[in-house]
C-alpha atoms as an extended CHARMM CRD file, in Angstrom:
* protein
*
       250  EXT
         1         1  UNK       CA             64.3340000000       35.1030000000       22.4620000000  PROA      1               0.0000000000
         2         2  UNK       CA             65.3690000000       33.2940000000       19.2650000000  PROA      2               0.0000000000
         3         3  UNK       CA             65.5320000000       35.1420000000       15.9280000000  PROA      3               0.0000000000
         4         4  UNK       CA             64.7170000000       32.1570000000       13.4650000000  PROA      4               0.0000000000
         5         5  UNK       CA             67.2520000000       33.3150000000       10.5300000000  PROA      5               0.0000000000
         6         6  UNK       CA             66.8740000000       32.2010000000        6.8340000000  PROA      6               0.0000000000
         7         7  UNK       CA             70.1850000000       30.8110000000        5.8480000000  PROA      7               0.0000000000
         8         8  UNK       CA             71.1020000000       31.2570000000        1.8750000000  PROA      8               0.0000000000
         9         9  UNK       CA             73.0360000000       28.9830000000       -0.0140000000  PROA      9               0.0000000000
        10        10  UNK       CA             76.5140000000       29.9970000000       -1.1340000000  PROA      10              0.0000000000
        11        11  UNK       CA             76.9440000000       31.0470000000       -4.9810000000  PROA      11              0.0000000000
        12        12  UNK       CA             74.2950000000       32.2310000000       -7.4440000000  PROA      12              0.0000000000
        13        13  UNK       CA             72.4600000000       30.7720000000      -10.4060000000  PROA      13              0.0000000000
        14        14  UNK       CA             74.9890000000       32.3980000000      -13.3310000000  PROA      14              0.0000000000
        15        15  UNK       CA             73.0580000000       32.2800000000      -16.4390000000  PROA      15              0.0000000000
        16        16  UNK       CA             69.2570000000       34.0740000000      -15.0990000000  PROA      16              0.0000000000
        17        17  UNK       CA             71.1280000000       36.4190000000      -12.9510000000  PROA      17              0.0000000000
        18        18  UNK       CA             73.4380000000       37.5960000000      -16.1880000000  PROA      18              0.0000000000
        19        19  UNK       CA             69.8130000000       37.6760000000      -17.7520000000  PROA      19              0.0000000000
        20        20  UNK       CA             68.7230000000       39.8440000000      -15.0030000000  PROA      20              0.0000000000
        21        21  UNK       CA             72.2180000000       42.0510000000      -15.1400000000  PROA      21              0.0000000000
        22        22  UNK       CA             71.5710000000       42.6750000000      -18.9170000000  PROA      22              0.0000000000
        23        23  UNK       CA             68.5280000000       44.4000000000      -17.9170000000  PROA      23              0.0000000000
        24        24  UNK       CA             70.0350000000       46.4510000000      -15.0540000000  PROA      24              0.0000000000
        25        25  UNK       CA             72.4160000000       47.8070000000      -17.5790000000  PROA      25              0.0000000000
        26        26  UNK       CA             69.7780000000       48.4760000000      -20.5270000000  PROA      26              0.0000000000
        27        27  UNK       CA             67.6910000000       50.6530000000      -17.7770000000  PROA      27              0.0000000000
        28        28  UNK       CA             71.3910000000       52.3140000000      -16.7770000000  PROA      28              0.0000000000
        29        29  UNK       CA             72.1350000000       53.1720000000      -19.9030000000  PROA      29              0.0000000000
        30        30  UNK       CA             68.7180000000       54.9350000000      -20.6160000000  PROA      30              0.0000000000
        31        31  UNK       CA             69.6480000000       57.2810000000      -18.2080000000  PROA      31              0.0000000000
        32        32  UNK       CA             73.0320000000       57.8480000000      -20.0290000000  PROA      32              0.0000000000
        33        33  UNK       CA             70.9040000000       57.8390000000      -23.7890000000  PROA      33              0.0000000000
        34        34  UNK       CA             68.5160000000       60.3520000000      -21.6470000000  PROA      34              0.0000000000
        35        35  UNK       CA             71.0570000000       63.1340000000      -20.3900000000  PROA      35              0.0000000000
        36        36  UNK       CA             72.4600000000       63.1230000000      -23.8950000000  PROA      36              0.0000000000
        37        37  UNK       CA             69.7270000000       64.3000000000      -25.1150000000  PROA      37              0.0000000000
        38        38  UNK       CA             69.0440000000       60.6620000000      -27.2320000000  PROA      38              0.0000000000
        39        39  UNK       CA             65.5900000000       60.2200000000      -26.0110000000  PROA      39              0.0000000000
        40        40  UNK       CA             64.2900000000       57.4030000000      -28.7350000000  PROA      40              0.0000000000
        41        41  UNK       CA             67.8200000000       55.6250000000      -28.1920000000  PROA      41              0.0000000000
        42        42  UNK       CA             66.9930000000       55.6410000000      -24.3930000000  PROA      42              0.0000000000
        43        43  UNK       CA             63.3360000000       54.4670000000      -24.6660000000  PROA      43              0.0000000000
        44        44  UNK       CA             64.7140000000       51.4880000000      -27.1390000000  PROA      44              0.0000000000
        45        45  UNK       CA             66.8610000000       50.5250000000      -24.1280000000  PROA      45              0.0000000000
        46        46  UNK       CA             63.9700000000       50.0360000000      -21.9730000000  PROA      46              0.0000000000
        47        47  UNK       CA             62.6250000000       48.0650000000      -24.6620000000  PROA      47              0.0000000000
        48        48  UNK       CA             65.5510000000       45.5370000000      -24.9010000000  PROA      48              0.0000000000
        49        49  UNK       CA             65.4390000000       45.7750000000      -21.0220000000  PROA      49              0.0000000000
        50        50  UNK       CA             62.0250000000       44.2870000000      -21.3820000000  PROA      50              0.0000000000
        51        51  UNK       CA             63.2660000000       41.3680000000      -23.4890000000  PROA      51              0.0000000000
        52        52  UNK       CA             66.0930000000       40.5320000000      -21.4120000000  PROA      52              0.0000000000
        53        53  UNK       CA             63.3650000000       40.5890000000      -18.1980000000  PROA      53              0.0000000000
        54        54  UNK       CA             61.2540000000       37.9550000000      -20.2540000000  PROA      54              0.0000000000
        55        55  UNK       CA             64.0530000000       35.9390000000      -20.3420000000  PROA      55              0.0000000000
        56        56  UNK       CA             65.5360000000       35.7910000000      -17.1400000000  PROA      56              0.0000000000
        57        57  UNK       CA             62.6010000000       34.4000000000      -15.2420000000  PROA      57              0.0000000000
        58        58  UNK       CA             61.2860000000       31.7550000000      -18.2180000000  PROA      58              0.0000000000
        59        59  UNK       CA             64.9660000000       30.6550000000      -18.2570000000  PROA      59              0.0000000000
        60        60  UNK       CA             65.5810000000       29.9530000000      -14.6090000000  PROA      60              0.0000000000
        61        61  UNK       CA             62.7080000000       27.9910000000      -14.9210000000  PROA      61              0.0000000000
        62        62  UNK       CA             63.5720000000       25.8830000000      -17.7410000000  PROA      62              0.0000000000
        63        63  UNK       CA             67.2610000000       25.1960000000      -16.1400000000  PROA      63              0.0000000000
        64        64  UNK       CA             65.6730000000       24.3150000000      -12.8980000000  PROA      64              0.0000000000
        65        65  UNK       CA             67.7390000000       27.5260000000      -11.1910000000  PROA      65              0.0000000000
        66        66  UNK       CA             64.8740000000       29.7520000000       -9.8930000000  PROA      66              0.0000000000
        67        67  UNK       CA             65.7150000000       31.5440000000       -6.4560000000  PROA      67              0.0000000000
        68        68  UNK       CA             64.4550000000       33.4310000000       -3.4770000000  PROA      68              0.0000000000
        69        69  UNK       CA             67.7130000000       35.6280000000       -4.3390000000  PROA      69              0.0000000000
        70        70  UNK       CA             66.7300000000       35.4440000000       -8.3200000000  PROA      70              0.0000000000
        71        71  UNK       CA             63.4550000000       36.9840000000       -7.7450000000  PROA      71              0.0000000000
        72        72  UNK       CA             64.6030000000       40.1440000000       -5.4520000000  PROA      72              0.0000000000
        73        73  UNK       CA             67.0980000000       40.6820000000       -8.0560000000  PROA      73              0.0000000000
        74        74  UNK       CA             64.5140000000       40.6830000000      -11.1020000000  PROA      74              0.0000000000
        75        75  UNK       CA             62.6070000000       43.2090000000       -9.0020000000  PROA      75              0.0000000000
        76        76  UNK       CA             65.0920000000       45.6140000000       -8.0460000000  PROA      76              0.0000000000
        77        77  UNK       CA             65.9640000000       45.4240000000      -11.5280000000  PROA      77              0.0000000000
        78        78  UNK       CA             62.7050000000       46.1130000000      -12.6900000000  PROA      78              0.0000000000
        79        79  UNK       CA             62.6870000000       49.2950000000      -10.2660000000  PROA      79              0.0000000000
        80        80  UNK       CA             65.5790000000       50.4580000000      -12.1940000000  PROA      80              0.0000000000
        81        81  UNK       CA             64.4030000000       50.0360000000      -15.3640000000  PROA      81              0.0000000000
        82        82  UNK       CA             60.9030000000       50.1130000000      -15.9350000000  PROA      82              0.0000000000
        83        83  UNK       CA             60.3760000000       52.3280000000      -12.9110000000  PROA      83              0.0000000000
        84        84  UNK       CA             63.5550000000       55.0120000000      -12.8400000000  PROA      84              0.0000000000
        85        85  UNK       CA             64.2390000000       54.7940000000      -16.0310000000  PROA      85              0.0000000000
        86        86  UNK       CA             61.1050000000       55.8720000000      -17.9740000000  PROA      86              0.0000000000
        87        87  UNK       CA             60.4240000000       57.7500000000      -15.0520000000  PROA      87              0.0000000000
        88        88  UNK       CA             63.4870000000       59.9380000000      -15.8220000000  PROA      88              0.0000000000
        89        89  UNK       CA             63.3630000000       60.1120000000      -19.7940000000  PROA      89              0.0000000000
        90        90  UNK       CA             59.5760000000       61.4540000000      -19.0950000000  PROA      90              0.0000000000
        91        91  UNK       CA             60.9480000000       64.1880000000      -17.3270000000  PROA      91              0.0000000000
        92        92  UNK       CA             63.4850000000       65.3760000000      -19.8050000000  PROA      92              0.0000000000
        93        93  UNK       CA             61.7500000000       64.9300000000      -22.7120000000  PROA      93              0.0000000000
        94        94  UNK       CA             58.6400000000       67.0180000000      -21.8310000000  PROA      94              0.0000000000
        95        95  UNK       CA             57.8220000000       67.1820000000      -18.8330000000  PROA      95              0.0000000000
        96        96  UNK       CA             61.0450000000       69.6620000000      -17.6800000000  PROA      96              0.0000000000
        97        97  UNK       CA             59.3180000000       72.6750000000      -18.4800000000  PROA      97              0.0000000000
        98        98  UNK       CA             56.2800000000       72.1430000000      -15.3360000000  PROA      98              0.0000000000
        99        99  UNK       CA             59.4170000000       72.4510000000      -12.4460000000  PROA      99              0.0000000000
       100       100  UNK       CA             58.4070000000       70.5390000000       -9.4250000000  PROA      100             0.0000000000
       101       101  UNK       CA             54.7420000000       69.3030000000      -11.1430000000  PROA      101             0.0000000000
       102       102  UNK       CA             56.9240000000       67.5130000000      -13.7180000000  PROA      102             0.0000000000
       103       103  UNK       CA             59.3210000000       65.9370000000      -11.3560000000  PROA      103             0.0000000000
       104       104  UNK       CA             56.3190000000       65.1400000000       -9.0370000000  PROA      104             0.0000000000
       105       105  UNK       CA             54.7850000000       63.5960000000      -12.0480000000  PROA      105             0.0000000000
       106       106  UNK       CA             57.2910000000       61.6150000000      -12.8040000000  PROA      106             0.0000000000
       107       107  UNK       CA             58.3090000000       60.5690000000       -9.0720000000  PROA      107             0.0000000000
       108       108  UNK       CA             54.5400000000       59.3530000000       -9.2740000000  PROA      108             0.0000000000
       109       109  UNK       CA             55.2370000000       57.0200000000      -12.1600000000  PROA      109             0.0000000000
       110       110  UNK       CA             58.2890000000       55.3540000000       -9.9970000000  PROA      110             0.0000000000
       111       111  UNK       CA             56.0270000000       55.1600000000       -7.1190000000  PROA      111             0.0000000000
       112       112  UNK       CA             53.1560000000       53.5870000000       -8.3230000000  PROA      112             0.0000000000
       113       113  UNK       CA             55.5520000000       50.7760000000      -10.1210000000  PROA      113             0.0000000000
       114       114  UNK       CA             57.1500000000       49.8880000000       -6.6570000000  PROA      114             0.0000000000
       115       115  UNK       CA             54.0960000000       49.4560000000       -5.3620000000  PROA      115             0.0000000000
       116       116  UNK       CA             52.9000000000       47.8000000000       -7.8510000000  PROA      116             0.0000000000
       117       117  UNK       CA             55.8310000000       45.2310000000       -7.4180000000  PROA      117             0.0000000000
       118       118  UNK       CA             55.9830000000       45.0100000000       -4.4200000000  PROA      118             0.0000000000
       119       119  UNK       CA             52.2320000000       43.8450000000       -4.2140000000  PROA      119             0.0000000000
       120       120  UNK       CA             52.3810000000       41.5490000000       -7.2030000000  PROA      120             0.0000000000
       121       121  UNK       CA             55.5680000000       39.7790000000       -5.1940000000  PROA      121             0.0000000000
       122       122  UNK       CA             53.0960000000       38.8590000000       -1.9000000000  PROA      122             0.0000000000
       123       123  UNK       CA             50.3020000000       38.1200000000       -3.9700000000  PROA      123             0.0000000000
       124       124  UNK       CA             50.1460000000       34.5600000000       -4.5330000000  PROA      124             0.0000000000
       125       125  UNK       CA             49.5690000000       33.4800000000       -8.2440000000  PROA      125             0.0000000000
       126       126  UNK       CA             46.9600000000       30.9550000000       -8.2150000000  PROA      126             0.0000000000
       127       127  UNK       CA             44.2530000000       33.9730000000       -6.8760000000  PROA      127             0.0000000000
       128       128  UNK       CA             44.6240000000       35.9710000000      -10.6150000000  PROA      128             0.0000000000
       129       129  UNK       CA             44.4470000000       33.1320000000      -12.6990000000  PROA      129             0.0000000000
       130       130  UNK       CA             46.0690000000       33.9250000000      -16.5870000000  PROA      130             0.0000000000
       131       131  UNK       CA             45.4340000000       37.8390000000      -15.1770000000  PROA      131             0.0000000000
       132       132  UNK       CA             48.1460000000       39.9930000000      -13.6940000000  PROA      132             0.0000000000
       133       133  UNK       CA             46.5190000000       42.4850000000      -11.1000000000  PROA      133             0.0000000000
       134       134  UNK       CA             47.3110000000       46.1310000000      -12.4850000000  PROA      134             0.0000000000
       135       135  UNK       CA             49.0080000000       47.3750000000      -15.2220000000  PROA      135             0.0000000000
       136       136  UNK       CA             52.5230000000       45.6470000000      -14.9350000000  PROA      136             0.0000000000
       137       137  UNK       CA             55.4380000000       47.9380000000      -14.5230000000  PROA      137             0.0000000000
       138       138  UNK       CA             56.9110000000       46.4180000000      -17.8720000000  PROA      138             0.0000000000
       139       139  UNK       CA             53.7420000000       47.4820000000      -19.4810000000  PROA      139             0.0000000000
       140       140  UNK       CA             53.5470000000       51.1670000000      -18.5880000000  PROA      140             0.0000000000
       141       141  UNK       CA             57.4980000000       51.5080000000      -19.5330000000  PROA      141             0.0000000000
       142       142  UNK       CA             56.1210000000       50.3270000000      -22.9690000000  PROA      142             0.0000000000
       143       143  UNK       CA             53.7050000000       52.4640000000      -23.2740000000  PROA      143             0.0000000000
       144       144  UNK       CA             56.0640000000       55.5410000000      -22.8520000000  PROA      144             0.0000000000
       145       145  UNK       CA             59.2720000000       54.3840000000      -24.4580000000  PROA      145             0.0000000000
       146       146  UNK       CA             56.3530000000       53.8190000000      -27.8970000000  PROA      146             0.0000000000
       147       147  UNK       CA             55.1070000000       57.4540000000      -27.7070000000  PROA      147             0.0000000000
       148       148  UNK       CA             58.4910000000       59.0470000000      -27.3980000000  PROA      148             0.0000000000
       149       149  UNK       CA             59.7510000000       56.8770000000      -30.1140000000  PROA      149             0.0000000000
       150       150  UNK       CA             56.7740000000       57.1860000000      -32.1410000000  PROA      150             0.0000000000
       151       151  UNK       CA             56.7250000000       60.8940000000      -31.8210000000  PROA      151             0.0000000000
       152       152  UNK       CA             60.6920000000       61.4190000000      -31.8760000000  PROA      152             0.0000000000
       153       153  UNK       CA             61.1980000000       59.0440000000      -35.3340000000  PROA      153             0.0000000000
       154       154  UNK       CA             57.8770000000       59.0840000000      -37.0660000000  PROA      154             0.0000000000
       155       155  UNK       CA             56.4590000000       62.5220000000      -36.3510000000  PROA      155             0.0000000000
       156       156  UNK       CA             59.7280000000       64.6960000000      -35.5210000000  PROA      156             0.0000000000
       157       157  UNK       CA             58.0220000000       66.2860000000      -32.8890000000  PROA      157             0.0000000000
       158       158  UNK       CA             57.0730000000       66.1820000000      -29.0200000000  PROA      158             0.0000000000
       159       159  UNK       CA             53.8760000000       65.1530000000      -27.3960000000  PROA      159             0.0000000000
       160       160  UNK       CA             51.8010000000       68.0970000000      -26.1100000000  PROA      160             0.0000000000
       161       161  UNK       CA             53.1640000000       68.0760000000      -22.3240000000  PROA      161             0.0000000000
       162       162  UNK       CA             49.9350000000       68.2690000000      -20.6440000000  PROA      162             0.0000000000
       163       163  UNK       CA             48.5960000000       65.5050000000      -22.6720000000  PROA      163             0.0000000000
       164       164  UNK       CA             52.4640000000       63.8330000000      -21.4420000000  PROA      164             0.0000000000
       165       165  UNK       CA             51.1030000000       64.3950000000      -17.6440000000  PROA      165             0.0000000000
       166       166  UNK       CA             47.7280000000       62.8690000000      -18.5720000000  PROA      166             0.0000000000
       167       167  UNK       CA             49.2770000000       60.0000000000      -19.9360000000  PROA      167             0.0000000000
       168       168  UNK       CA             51.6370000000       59.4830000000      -16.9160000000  PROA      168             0.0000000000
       169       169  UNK       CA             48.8920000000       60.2060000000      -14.2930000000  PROA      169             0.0000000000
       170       170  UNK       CA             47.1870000000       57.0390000000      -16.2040000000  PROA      170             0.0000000000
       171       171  UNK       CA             49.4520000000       54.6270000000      -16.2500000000  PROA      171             0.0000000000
       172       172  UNK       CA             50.6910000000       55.2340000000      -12.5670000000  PROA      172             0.0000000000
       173       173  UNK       CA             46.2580000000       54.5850000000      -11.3640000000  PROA      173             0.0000000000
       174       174  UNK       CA             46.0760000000       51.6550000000      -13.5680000000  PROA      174             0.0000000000
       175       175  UNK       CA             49.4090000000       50.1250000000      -11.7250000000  PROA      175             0.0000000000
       176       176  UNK       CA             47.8970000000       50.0210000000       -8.4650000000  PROA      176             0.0000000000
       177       177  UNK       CA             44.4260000000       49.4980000000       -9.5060000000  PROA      177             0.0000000000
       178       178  UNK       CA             42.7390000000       46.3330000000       -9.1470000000  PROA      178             0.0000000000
       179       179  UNK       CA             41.8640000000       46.1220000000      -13.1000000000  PROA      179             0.0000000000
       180       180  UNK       CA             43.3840000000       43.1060000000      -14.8460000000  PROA      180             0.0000000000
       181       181  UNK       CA             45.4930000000       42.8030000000      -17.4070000000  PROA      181             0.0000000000
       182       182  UNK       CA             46.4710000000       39.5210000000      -19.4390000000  PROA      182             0.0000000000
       183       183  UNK       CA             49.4400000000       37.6490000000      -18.5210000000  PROA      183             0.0000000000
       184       184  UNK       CA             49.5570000000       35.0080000000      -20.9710000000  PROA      184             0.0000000000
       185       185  UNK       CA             50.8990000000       32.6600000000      -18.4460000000  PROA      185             0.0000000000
       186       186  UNK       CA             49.1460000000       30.0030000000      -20.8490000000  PROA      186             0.0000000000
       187       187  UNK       CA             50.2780000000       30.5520000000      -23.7630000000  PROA      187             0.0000000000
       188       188  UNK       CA             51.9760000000       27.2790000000      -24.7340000000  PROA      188             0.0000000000
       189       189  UNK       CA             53.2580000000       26.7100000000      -28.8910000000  PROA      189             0.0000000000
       190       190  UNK       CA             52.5290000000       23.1270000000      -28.3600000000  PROA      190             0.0000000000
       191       191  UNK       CA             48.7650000000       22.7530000000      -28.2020000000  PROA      191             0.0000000000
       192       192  UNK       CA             46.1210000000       23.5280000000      -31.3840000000  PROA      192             0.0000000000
       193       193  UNK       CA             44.6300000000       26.9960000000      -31.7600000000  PROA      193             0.0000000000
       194       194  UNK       CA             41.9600000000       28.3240000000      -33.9830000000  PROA      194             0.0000000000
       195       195  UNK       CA             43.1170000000       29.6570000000      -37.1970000000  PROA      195             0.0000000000
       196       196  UNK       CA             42.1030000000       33.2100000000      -36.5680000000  PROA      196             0.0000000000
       197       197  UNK       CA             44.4530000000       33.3500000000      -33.4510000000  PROA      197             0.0000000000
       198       198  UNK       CA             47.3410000000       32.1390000000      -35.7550000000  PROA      198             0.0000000000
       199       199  UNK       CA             46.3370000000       34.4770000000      -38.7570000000  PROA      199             0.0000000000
       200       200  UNK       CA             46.2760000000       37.4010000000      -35.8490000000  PROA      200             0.0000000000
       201       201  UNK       CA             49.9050000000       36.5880000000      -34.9620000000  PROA      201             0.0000000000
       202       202  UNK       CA             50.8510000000       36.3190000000      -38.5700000000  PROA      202             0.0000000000
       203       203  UNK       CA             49.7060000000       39.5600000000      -38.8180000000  PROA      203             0.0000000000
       204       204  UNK       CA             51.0940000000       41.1320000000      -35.1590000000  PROA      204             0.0000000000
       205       205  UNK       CA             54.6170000000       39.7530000000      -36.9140000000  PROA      205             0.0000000000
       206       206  UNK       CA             53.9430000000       41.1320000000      -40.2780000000  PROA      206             0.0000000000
       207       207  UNK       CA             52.7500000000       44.1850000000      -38.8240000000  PROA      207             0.0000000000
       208       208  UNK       CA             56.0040000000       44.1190000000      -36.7880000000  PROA      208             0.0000000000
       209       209  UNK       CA             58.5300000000       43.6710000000      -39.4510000000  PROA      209             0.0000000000
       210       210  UNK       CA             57.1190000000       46.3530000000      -41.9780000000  PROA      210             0.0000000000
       211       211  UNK       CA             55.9710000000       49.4020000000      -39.4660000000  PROA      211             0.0000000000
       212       212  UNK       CA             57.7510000000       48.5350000000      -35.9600000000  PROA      212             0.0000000000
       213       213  UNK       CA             57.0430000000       51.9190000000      -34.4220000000  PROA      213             0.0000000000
       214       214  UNK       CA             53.7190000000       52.2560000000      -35.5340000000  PROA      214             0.0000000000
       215       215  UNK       CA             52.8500000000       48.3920000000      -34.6680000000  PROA      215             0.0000000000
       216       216  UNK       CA             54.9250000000       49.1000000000      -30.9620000000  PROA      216             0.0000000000
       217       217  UNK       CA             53.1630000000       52.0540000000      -30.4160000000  PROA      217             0.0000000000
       218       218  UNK       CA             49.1170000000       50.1370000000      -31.4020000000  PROA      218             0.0000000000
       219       219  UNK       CA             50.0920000000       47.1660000000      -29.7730000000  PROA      219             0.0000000000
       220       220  UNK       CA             50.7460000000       49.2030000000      -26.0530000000  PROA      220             0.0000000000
       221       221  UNK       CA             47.8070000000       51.3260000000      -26.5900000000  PROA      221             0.0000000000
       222       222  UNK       CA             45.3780000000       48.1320000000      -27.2530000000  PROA      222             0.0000000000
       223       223  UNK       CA             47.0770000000       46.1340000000      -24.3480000000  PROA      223             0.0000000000
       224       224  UNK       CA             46.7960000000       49.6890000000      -22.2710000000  PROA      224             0.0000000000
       225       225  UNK       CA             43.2490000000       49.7180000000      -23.1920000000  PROA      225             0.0000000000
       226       226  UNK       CA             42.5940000000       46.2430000000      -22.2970000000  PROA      226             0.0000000000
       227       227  UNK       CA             42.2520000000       46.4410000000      -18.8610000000  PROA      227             0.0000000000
       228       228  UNK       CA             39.5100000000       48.6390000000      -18.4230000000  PROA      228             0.0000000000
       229       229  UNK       CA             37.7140000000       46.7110000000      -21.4470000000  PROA      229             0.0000000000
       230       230  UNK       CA             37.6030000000       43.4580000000      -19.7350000000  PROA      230             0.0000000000
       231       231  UNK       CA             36.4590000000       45.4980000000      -16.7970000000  PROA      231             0.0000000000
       232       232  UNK       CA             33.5740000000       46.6810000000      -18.3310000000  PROA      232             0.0000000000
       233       233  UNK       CA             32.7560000000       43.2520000000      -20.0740000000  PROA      233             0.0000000000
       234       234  UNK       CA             32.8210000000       41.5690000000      -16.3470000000  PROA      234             0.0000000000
       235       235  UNK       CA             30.2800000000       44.5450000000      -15.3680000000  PROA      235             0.0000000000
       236       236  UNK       CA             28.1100000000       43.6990000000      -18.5110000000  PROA      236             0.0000000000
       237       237  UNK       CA             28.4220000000       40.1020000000      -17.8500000000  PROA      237             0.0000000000
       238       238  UNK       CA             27.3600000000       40.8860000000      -14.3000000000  PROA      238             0.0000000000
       239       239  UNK       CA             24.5890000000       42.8710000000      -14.9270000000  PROA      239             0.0000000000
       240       240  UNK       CA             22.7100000000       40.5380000000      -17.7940000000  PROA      240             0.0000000000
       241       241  UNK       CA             23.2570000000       37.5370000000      -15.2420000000  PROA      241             0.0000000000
       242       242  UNK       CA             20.3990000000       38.2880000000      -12.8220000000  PROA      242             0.0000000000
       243       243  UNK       CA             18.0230000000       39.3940000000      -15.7700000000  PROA      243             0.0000000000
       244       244  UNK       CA             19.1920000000       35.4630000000      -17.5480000000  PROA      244             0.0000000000
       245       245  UNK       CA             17.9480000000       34.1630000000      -14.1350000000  PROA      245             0.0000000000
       246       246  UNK       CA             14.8480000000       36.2160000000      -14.0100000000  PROA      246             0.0000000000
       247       247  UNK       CA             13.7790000000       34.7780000000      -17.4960000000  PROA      247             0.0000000000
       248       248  UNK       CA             10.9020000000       32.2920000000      -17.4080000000  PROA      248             0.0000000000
       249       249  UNK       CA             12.2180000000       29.4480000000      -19.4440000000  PROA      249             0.0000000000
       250       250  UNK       CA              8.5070000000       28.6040000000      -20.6890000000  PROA      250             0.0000000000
């Protein structure tokens, strides 16, 4: 019986895989930030790790150097640091004190986002549109590294831990739900838009430069709460359809 075998090509693309490597380290050194006790340096590591995995696939694309090997790489980097990572630093920042529920909590969290990758790799992109299905694994690192670093800078205290486990049981359903989230796979600085989408980024930017914290920690929390909006608008939407029909036009 003949094993058909897959055979790679010698050498690897340099420039998205040092992308890819820059993230690896940001998530590593989290881990370092965390057992030292520096849990806002450690969540703005995941942040920059975030940045670095925008880059690496947009980049590989641009140069033409996109890979079967560049895309396993991305994800076990992802694993690492928006999955292990976060996963970690929400243990030791509040969750320590629950003993096995914490770590169970957290283990949860890095669960849900490998699932959540691995079904977003063998789901084929033209069946979710501009939508990503779930919350994507980037996203709920986000959403923690902005409370602890909202909460650690700006308020000099610690989220309530049961609200921590709340927050954590969230974002690990909304990763492998089937809720979707905006991708902004269209987003192109090219074409025309209306002048109160370019005011709104004038103001996401302004916002950014004068309170980063504060605009980091709305900006997660509206993007968070976006997915079960446009659920709920789809629901509406579906609901008024048949009553549309139904209406005599007389």
């Amino acid at each position: 019986m003949k094993v058909n075998r897959v055979q790679l090509k010698k050498g690897i693309y340099i420039l998205p895989s040092l992308l890819t490597t820059c993230g690896v380290f940001c998530g590593f050194y989290a881990f370092i930030a965390t057992m030292e006790d520096k849990f806002d340096v450690a969540a703005v590591a995941i942040l920059i790790a975030m940045v670095f995995d925008g880059l690496d696939g947009r980049v590989a694309r641009l140069t033409k150097t996109s890979s079967a090997f560049g895309v396993q790489y991305d994800s076990l980097a992802d694993v690492i640091s928006f999955g292990m990572a976060p996963a970690f630093l929400t243990y030791a920042w509040v969750l320590k004190p629950f003993g096995h529920l914490g770590w169970m909590a957290a283990f949860l969290f890095l669960l849900c986002g490998a699932l959540r990758l691995a079904r977003f790799n063998v789901t084929k992109p033209d069946l979710l549109g501009n939508n990503f299905l779930g919350l994507p694994i980037p996203a709920a690192a986000a959403v923690i590294s902005s409370i602890i670093i909202a909460f650690e800078d700006l308020f000099f205290t610690k989220l309530d831990p049961i609200i921590m486990v709340g927050v954590v049981y969230c974002l690990a359903f909304l990763m492998v739900s089937n809720l979707k989230y905006p991708a902004f796979k269209q987003l192109e600085f090219k074409k025309r838009v209306p002048f109160t989408r370019f005011l709104f980024i004038v103001l996401v930017l302004y916002a950014f430069a004068t309170v980063p914290k504060i605009a980091l920690f709305i900006i997660t929390g509206l993007y968070l709460l976006s997915g079960p909006f446009l659920f709920l608008k789809s629901v509406a939407q579906s609901s008024n359809a048949p009553q549309q029909q139904g209406v005599d036009p007389k």
